[in-house]
N, C-alpha and C positions, 0 to 999 in steps of 0.2 A: 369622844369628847367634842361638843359641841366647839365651829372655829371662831374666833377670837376678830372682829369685824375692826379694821381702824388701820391708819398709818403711823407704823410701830418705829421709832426710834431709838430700839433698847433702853429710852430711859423710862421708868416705874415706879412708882413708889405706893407699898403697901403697908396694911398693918392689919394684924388677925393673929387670932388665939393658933398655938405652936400646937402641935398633931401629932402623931405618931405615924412617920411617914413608911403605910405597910409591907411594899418593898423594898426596905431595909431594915430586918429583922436586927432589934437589938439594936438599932439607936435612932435618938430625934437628933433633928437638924429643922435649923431656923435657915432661911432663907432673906437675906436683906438685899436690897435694891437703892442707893442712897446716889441725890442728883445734889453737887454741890456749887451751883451757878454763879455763888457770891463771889468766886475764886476768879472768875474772871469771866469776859464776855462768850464762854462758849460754855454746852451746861457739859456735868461729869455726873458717870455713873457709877456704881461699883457695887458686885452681887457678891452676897456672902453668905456661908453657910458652918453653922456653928454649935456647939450641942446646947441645950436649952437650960444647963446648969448656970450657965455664966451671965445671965441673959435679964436683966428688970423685969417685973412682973406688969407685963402690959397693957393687962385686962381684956377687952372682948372687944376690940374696936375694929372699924369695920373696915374691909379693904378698897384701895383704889388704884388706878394704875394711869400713866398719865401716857396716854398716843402723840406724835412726833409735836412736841413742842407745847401740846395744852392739855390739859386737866379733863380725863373723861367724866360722864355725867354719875352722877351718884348708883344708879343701877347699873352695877356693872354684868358681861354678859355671863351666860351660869358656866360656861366652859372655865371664867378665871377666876370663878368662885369654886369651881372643882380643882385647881390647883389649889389657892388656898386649901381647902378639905386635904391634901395633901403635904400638909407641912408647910407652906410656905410663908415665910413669916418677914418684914423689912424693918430693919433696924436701921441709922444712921452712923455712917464712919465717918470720920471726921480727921480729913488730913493732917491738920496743923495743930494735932495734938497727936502725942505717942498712940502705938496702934497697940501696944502690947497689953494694957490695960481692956482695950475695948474689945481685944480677944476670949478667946483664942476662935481660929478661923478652920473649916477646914477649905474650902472651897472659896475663892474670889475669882468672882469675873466682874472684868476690868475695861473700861476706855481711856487711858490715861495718852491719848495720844494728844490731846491738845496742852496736856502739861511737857509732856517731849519735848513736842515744838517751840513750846513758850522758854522751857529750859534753857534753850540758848542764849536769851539774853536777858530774861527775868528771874529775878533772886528769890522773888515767892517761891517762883515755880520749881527754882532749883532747889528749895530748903523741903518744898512738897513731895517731891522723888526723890529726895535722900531718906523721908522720913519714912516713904515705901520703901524702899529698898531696905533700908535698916531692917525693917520688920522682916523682910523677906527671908535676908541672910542668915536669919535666927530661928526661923520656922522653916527650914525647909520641906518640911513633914504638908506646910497648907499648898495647895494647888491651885497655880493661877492658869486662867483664862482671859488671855494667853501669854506667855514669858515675856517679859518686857524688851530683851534683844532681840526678838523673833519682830516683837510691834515696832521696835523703833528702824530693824532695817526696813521693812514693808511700807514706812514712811520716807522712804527716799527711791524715788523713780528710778536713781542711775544702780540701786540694787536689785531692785524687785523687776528692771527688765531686761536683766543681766543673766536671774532666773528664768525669765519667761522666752531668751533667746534657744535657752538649751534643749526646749519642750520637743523640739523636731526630732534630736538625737534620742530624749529617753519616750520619746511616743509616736516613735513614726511609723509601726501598724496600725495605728490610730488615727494617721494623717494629720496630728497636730501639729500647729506653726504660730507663729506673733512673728509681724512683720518686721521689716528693715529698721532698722532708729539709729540715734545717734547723739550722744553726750555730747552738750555745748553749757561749758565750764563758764569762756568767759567772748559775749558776744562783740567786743569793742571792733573786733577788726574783721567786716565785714566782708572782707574777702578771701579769709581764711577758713570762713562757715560755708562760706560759696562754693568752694574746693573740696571743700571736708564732704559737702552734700549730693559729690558727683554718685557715692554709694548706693544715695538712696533714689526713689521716685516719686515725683509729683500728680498729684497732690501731700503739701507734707501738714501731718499735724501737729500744732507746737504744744506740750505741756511743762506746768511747771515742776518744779525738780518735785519740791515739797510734796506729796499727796495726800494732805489733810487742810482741813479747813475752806471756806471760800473761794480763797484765791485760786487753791486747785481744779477748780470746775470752771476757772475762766481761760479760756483753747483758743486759739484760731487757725483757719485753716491757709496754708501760703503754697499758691499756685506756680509762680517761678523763684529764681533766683533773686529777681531784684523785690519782692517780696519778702526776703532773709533780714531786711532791715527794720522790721516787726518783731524778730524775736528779743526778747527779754529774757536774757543769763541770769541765773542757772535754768536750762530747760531741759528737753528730750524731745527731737523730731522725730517724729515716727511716718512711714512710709502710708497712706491712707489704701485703704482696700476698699473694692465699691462692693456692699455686700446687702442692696437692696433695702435698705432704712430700715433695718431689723436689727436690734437687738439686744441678745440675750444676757441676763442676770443672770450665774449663779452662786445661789448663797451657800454658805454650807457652814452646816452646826455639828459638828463634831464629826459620824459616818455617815449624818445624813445630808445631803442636798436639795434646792430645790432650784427649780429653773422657774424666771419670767421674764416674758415676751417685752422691750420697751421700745418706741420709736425710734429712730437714730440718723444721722446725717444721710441724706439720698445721694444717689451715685453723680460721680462727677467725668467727666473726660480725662482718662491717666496721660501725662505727659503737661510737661509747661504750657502754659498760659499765660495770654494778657491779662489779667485777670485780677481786681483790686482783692488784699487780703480779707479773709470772713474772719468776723472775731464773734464768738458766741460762749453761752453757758452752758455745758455738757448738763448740770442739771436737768435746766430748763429745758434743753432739747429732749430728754430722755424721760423723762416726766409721762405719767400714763395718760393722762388727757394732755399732750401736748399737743398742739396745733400750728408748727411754727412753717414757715417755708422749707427752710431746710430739711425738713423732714418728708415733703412732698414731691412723691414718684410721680414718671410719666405710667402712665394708662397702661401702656405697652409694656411694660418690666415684666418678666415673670417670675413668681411668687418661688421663693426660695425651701427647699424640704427642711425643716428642723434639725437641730442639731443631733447626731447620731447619743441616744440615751448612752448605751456602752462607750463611746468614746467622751462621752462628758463627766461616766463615772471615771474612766481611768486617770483624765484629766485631775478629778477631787483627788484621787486617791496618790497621785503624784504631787502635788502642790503643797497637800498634808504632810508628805515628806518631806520637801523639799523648805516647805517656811517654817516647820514645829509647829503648827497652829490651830487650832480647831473654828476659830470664829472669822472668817472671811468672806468676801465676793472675789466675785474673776465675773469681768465683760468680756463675752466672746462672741464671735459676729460668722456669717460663712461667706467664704468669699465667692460673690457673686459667679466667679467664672470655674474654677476647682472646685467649688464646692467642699472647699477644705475648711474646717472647726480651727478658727484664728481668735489666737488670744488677744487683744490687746491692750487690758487693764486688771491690776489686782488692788483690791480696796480692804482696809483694816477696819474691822466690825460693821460692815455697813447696817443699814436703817432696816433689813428684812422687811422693807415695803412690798406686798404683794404675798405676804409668806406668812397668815395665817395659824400656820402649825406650829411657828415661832417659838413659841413657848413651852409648850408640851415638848419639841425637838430639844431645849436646853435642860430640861430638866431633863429627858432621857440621858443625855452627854454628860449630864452632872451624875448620873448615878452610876453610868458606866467608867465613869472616872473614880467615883470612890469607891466602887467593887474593886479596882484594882488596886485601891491604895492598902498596904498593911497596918493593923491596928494601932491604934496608938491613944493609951488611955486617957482620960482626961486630965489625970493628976499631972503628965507629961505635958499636955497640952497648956496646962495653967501655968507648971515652970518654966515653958519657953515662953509662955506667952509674958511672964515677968522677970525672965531674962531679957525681954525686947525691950521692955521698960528700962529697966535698968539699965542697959547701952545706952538709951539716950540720955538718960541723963550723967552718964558719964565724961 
């Protein structure tokens, strides 16, 4: 299969004639991809996959797919015109209406983490995830990617690097590690963070609790103690490793993985410093054409050996246990002086910028997930899918 050129956002949006998709003998399935940005200022995706009985009759229209934030050009490349030729078909779901109707599902993949987030204190958002969920607890038989507890703790740093402390103990023939950190609840009394931070070492890097949205890719880096009056509660200080402005992405879709190389903060001197706080965009810095300072080594550094393959699969292969999840990233860096494979970020659905294969990898993960799933007729399908109806309006 021809690869798939562009900066991928997981969001899509297609439309083409429904196929018989030929490895899987004995049924079609449509494939939807629906972005629904009206709901609020961040866009939302949601992949679905459905038998083509329940389905409007679409006609022959052509497909498109939309790369991280705009609309590709009308020729699109023939590798995701060969996925179409594979069944894949996008239909629109539509949150703020019952889902039971616009069923039955077997397969959704999902980003619903900015309605998570928004949940806390918006009523849209909360009537929007009750209306998934509803659906959910009624179909248990549809398969999401990936379970919505598994997404919502991976949205809170003080969980996801709770997991990521443990990596020494279940992979230490591996040499895995993520460094020292430290939950700061509530930063008012600054001499209590001063205390708390004797654990760790300087350079420290502040993130915020949240790990979605914006906000979450704005860090900075604090050199001493009196530098602690920068942090903004709720956060996570993490101990910084000098590990040569490298580093690694890896994404991983389901059993498979893939790694890419991005720039990353250059080394600093460990231990306190005079030193005014750096406040920067992990974005921006990590960005594949980025060109910022921070990113730029001396001359003298020497070029660090890549992450040991084997110890990055064990790493996928632990994390997948460990979060229930199939669609993630992990930032992992080597530390300049051990040479040790250090975790120090886990991301929920990232952008698969750099990755190609993206596509063709979900759809293998989607078909390796309904081979395992047991049959389930359609007539089944239709009455739970208007038992979900039904619940709501009850």
């Amino acid at each position: 299969m021809e690869e798939l050129q562009g900066s991928f956002y997981f969001l899509f949006l297609l439309y083409g004639p429904v196929v018989q998709l030929h490895d899987w003998p004995h049924h079609y399935y449509w494939m939807a991809a629906i972005r629904k940005s009206s709901l609020s200022v961040y866009e939302r995706s949601f992949l679905s996959l459905r038998p083509p009985h329940t389905l409007p009759d679409v006609g022959q229209q052509q497909g498109r797919f939309l790369p991280q934030r705009q609309e590709a050009p009308e020729d699109q490349p023939a590798g995701f015109r060969r996925l179409l030729g594979h069944g894949v078909e996008v239909v629109e779901i539509d949150l703020t209406q019952p889902m039971g109707p616009q069923g039955p599902f077997d397969v959704i993949v999902h980003k619903l983490s900015d309605v998570i987030v928004e949940a806390e204190h918006d009523s849209q958002s909360q009537e929007l995830l009750a209306n998934f969920q509803s659906f959910v607890s009624v179909n248990p038989s549809t398969v999401l990617l990936d379970p919505l507890p598994a997404m919502t703790r991976l949205l809170d740093r003080f969980a996801s690097y709770r997991i990521m402390s443990k990596l020494h103990n279940s992979l230490r023939d591996w040499r895995v590690c993520s460094p020292s950190y430290l939950e700061i609840q509530n930063a008012d009394d600054l001499s209590s963070v001063q205390q708390a931070v004797t654990t760790l070492s300087f350079p420290l890097i502040c993130k915020t609790r949240v790990a979605h949205g914006s906000l979450s890719h704005e860090m900075c880096l604090i050199f001493s103690g009196g530098g602690l009056a920068d942090v903004r509660a709720p956060c996570v200080l993490q101990s910084f490793v000098n590990h040569g402005a490298v580093l690694h992405k890896v994404f991983v879709v389901g059993e498979k993985h893939f790694c890419v190389e991005r720039p990353s903060l250059k080394n600093f001197p460990p231990g306190p410093c005079d030193r005014n706080t750096i406040f920067f965009n992990s974005h921006h810095v990590s960005k594949p054409e980025s060109n910022s300072a921070l990113t730029a080594l001396d001359e003298q550094t020497p070029l660090l050996p890549p992450p040991s393959s084997e110890a990055v699969a064990a790493l996928v292969k632990e994390l997948r246990l460990q979060l229930g999840m199939a669609l993630f990233g992990v930032d992992v860096i080597i530390n300049i002086h051990t040479h040790t494979l250090t975790v120090i970020d886990i991301n929920i659905f990232p952008g698969y910028e750099g990755v190609p294969q993206f596509f063709s990898a979900l759809l293998s993960h989607i078909q390796s997930v309904l081979g395992k799933q047991p049959a389930v007729s359609p007539d089944e399908k239709l009455t739970s899918g208007a038992s979900s109806a039904a619940a709501k309006h009850q």
